[in-house]
VOGU-3710 file (C-alpha; in Angstrom, 3 decimals, decimal comma):
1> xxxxxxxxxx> -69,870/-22,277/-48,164  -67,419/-19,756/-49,144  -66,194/-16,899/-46,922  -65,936/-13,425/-48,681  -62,669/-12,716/-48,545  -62,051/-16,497/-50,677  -60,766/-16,281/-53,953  -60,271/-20,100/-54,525  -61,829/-21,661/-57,045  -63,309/-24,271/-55,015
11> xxxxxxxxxx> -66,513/-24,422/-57,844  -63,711/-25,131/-60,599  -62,536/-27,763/-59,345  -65,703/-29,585/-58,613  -67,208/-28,906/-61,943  -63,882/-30,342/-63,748  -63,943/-33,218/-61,376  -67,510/-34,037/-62,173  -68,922/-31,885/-64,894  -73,240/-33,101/-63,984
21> xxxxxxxxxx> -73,055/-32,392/-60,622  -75,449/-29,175/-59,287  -73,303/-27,037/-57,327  -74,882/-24,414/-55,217  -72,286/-21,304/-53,872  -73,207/-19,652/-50,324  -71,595/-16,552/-49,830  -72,198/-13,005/-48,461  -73,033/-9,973/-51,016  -69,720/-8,449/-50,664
31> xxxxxxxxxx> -67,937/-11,550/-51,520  -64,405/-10,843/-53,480  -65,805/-13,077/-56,269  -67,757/-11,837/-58,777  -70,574/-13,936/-60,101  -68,976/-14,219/-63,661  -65,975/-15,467/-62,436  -67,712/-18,765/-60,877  -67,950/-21,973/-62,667  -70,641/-22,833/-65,173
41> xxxxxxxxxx> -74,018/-23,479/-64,065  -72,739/-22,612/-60,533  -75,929/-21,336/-58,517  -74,280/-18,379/-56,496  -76,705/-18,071/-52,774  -75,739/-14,696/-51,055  -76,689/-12,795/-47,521  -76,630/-9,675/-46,432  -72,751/-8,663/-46,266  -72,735/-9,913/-42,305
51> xxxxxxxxxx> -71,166/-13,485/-43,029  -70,773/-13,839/-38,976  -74,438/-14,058/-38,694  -77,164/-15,812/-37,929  -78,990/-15,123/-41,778  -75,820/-17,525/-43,262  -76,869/-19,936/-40,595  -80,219/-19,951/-41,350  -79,977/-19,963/-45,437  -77,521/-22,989/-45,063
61> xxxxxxxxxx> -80,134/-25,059/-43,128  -82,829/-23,389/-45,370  -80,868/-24,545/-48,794  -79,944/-27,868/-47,011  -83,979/-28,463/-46,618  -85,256/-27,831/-49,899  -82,063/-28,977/-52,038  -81,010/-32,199/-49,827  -77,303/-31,760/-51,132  -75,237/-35,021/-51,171
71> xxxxxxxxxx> -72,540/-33,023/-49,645  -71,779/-29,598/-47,863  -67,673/-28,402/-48,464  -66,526/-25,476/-46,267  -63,429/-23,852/-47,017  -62,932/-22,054/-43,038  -62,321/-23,030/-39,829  -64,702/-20,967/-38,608  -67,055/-22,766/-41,038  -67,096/-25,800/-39,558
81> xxxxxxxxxx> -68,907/-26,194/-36,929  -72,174/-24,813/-38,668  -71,441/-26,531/-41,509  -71,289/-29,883/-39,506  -74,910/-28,904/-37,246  -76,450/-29,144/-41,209  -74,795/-32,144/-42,001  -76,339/-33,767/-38,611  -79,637/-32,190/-38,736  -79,943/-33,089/-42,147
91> xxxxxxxxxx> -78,353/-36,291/-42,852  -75,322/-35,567/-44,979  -72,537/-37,489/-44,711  -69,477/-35,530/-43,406  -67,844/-34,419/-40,209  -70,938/-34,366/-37,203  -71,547/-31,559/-34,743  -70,104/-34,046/-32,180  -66,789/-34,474/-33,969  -66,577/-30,928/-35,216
101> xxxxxxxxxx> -67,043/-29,735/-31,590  -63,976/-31,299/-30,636  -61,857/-29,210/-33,316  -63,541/-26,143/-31,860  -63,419/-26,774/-27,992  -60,222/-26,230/-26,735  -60,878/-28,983/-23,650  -62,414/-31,537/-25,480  -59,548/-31,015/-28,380  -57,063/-31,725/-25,499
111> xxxxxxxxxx> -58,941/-35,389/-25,172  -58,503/-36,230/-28,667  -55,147/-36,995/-27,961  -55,258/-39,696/-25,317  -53,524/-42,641/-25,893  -51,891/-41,182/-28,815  -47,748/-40,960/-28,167  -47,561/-37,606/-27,562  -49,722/-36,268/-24,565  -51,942/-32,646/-24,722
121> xxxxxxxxxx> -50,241/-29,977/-22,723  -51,322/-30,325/-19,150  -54,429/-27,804/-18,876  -57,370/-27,323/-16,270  -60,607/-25,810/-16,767  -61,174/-22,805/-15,029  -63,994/-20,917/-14,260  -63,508/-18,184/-11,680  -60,313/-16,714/-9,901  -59,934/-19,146/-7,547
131> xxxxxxxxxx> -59,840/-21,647/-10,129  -57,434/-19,723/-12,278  -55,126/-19,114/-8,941  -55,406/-22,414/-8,241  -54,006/-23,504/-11,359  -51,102/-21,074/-11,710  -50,056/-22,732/-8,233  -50,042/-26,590/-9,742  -49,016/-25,978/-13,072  -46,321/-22,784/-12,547
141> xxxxxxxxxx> -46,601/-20,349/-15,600  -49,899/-20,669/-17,222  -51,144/-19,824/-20,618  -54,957/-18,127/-20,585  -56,635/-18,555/-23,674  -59,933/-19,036/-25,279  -61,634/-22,199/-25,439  -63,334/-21,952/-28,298  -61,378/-22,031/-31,929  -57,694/-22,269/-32,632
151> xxxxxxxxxx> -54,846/-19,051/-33,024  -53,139/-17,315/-30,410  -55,645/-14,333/-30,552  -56,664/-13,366/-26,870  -53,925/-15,312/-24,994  -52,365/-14,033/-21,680  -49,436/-15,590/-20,183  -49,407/-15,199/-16,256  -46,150/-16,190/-14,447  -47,502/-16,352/-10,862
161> xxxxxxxxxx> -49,860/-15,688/-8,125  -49,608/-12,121/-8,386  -49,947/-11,792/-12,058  -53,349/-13,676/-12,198  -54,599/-11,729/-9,509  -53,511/-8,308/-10,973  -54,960/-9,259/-14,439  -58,336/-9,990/-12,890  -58,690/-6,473/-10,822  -57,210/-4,676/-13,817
171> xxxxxxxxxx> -59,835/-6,698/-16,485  -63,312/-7,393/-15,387  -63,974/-8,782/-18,607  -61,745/-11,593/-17,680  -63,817/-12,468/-14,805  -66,691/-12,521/-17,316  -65,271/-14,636/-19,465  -63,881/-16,886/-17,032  -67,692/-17,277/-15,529  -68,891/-17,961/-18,891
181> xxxxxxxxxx> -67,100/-20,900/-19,225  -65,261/-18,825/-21,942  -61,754/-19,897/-20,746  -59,372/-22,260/-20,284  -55,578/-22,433/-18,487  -52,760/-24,706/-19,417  -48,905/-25,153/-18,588  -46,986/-22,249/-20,321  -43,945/-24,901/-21,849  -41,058/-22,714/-23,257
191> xxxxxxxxxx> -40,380/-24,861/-26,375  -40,137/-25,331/-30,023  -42,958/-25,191/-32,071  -43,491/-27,763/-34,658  -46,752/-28,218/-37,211  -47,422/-30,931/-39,248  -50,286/-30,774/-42,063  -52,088/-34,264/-42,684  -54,560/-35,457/-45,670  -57,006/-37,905/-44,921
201> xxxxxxxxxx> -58,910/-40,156/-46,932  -61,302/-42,211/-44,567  -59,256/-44,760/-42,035  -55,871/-43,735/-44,658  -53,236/-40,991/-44,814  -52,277/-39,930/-47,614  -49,695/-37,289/-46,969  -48,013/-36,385/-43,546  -45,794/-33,006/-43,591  -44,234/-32,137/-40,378
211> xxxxxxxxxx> -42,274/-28,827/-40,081  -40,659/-26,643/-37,679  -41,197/-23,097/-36,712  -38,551/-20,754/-36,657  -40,279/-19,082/-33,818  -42,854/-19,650/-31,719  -46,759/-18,188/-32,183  -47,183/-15,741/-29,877  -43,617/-13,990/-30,876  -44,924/-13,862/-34,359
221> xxxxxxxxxx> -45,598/-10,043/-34,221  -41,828/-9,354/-32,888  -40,349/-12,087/-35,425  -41,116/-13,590/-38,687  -43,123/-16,101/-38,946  -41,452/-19,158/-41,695  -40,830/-22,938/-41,110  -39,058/-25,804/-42,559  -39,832/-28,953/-43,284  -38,229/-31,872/-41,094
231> xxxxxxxxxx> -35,582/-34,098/-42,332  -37,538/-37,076/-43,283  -35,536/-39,448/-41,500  -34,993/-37,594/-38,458  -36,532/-38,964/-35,143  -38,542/-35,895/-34,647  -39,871/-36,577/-37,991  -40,910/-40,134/-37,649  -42,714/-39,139/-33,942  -44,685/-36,306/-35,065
241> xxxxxxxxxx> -45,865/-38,689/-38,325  -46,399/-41,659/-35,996  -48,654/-38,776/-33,813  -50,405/-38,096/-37,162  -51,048/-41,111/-38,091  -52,328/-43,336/-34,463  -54,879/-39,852/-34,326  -56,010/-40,331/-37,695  -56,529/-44,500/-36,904  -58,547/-43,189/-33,527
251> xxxxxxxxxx> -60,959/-40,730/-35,271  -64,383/-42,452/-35,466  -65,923/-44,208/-38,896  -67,531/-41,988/-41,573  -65,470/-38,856/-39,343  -65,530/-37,036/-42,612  -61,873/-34,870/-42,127  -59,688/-34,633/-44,848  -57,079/-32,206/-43,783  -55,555/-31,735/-40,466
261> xxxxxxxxxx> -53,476/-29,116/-39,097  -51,743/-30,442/-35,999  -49,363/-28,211/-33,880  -46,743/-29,647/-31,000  -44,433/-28,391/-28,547  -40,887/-29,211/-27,968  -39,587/-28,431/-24,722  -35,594/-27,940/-23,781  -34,937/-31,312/-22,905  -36,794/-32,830/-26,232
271> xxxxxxxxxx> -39,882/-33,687/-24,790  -43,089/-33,553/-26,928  -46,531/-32,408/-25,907  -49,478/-32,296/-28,290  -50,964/-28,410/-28,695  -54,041/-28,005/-31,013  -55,333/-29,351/-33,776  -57,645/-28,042/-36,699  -59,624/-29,814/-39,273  -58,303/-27,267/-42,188
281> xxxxxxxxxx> -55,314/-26,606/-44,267  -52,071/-24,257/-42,745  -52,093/-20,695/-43,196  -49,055/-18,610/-44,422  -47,167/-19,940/-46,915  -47,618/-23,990/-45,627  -49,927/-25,035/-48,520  -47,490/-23,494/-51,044  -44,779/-25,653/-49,557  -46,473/-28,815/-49,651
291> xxxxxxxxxx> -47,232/-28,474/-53,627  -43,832/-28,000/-54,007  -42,761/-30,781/-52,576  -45,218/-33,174/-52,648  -47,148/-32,371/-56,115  -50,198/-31,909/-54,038  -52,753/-28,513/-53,885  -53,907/-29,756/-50,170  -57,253/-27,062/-50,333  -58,035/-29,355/-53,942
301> xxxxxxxxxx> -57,305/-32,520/-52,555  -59,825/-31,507/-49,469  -62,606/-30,209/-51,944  -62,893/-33,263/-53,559  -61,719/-35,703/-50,725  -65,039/-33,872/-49,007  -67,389/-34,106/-52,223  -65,962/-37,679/-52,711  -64,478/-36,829/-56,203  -60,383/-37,387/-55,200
311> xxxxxxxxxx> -58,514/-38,962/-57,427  -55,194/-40,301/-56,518  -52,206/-38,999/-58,219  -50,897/-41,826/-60,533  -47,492/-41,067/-59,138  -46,260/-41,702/-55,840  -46,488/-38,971/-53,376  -42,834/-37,100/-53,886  -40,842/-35,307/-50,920  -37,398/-35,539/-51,830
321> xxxxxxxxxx> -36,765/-31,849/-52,012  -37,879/-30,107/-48,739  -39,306/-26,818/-48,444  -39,051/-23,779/-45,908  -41,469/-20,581/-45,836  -41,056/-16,775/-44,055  -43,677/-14,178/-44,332  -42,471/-10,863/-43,196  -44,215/-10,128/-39,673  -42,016/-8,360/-37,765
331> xxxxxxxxxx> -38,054/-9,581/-38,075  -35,865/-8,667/-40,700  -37,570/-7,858/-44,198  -36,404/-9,810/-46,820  -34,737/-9,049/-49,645  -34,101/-11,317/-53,051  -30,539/-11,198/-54,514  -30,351/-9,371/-57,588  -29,214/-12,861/-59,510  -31,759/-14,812/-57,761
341> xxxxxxxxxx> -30,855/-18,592/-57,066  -32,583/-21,392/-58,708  -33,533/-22,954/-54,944  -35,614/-19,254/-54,134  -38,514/-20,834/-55,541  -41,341/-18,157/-54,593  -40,446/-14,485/-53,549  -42,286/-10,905/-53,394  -41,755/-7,561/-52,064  -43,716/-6,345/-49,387
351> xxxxxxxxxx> -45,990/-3,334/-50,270  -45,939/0,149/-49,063  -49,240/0,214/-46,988  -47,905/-3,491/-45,108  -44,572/-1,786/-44,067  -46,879/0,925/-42,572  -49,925/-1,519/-41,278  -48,254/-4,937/-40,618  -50,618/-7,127/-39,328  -49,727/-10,661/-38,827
361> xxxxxxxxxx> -52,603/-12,813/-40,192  -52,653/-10,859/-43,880  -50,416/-12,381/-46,548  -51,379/-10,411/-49,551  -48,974/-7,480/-49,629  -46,389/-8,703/-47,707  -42,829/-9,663/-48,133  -43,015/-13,333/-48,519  -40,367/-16,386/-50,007  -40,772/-20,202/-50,703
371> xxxxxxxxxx> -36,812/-22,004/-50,358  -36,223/-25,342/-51,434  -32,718/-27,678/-50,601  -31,157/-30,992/-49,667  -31,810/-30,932/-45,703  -33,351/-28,683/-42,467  -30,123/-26,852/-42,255  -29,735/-25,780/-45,474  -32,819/-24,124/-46,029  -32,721/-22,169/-42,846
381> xxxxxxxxxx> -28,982/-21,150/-43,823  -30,951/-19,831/-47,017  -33,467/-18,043/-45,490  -31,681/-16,136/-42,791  -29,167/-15,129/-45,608  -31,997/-13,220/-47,713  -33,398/-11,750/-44,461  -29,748/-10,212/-43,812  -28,793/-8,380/-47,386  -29,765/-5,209/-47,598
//
């Protein structure tokens, strides 16, 4: 399954991998790709241009019952939960709708940390006011967001009593939402944000990156978004790995993830608290990092980790040059030196129409560098130097 707006060559890689094997594309009619640009003998499915719904549902379980495919790769988050009700209803190995549920539900996410050694965020589920008041009083500042995906889209943060209260007469649709079950509240923790982007093979990890952002999510519209990797020796460094890696050893047999996308929270006093995690690859500029440091294209690697066609690299796994990112979203544009340094290993210009437009979650377009260098400090000294010339 490939959304529209997908230009990887997720088809390529599976035909070089194993040249035999029938690969069937499902994709909407006003998919980016264009039919001639697939991989031989690539059998290209397409709906109506509506990718959100239910006709991409139904041709999935409709191909899954006449084709029986040995395997069903989906290259979205919001992918995976349908993809996983045809792997269950069908019998293909892979990531279940029970597993896959747990990636998508905010509340049951939270429980796929326990006994791991770094605890969820304290949250409560909440399903009217009273609930919602109720936890603003236990918990202090509260965070309201959905329950259902991953992002900061749709959050509120509500400070007190009177703040929950005035958001609920001022927004019946919160109310709605709330009595749908649509909801959830947890402890607003003023903190670092750190993410850390796992491969998986089975019951072994293959490559834990943990990184740091420079600012939190839900500033990401007043700052730039970017993060560097962690010093590998660092104690933050070997926690969040040691997180990665006991969650991995919990998931069940035959769990059928191959990449992870874990997020935690540092408070003031160094604390750690577990946020969310997605079965997918990092967005931004986080994939790009890893293959420069480590050698390894992560969405590859989870192609044919998921179509059981991964092949290790002969060479160890590399790391000794760390990376940091920034994608221009709303700090200080940067700007490449005119004799550009060996170390600025990606950059490019915003265009016109993103100075003008801006949104957060596009990368095409926008202003956007890749820094390598010896150590944490370093690279951030680098970065913040391009985004002040000019």
């Amino acid at each position: 399954m490939q959304r529209p707006h997908s230009t990887a060559d997720y088809d390529h890689w599976l035909r070089e991998a194993a040249p035999e094997t029938r690969i069937t594309l499902l994709t909407s009619a006003d998919s980016v790709r264009r039919t001639e640009d697939l991989a031989p003998g690539v059998r290209r499915v397409t709906v109506p241009a509506d990718y959100e719904a239910r006709a991409t549902t139904a041709e999935l379980f409709r191909l899954c019952e006449a084709d029986r495919p040995d395997r069903i790769f989906v290259n979205s988050e919001d992918d995976v939960l349908r993809a996983a009700e045809a792997r269950t209803l069908f019998g293909i190995p892979g990531t279940s709708s029970a597993l896959a549920l747990r990636f998508r539900d905010k509340i049951a996410m939270k429980q796929l940390f326990d006994g791991g050694p770094v605890p969820a965020v304290p949250y409560r589920e909440v399903r009217c006011y009273a609930d919602l008041h109720a936890a603003q009083e236990e918990l202090g500042t509260v965070v309201v967001k959905p329950r259902d995906g991953a992002g900061s889209a749709g959050v509120r943060v509500l400070p007190d009593g009177q703040a929950v209260r005035r958001a609920c007469l001022d927004d019946p649709g919160l109310l709605t939402a709330l009595h749908g079950g649509a909801l959830m509240a947890e402890q607003y923790i003023e903190s670092t944000v750190h993410h850390v982007d796992v491969l998986v093979d089975g019951g072994s990890v293959l490559l834990v990156s943990p990184s740091r952002y420079f600012s939190p999510p839900h500033r990401f519209r007043t700052h730039n978004l970017g993060s560097v990797m962690l010093d590998a020796d660092s104690p933050r460094a070997k926690l969040l790995t040691d997180a990665a890696e006991r969650f991995v050893a919990a998931l069940p047999p035959g769990h059928g993830v191959h990449v992870l996308h874990m997020e935690f929270l540092e408070d003031g006093s160094g604390t750690f608290f577990a946020g969310e995690v997605a079965c997918r690859t990092g967005g931004a500029l986080i994939k790009n990092a890893v293959r420069h440091t480590y050698g390894i294209d992560l969405s590859r690697a989870a192609c044919l980790l998921a179509a059981g066609l991964w092949t290790a690299p002969r060479e160890p796994v590399g790391g000794a040059v760390r990376t940091g990112w920034l994608l221009w979203t709303g700090g200080p544009e940067p700007c490449a030196p005119a004799d550009r340094p060996d170390w600025l290993v990606e950059f490019s210009a915003a265009e016109e129409a993103e100075r003008r437009r801006d949104p957060v979650d596009a990368v095409d377009g926008k202003a956007r560098l890749l820094v390598a260098g010896a150590d944490e400090e370093q690279i951030e000294e680098r970065i913040h130097a391009l985004c002040r010339r000019g």
